[in-house]
C-alpha positions, 0 to 999 in steps of 0.5 A: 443542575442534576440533569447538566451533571448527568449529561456531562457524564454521559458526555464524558463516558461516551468520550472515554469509550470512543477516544480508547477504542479509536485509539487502539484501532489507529495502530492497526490502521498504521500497521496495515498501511505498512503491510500494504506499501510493503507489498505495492513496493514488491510488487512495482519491484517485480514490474520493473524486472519484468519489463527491463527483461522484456526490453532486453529480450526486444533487443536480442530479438531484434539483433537476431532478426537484422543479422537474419535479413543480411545473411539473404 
């Protein structure tokens, strides 16, 4: 009977340790999950600029080059 006393204890303790030092790293899991959709977001943002400044360059280039080959 001591022995299942000590061991739910044990148990208990273990329990308490893990539970408190799990739930203090689940905020900084959450807080790092945010920092880095923040940055992912900036970053296709960035992407998406870039490549509607290439499209728009394709097209002035392009319009160049037509006006070009009909002035020959």
């Amino acid at each position: 009977m001591r022995s299942c006393k000590i061991g739910l204890s044990v148990f208990v303790c273990l329990l308490a340790v893990f539970s408190t030092s799990l739930g203090s790293r689940l905020p900084m899991v959450s807080v790092e999950s945010r920092v880095l959709a923040q940055a992912l977001d900036a970053r296709k943002a960035e992407a998406d600029k870039l490549l509607q400044q290439g499209r728009e360059q394709f097209k002035i280039n392009l319009r160049q080059h037509c006006s070009l080959g009909n002035r020959h």
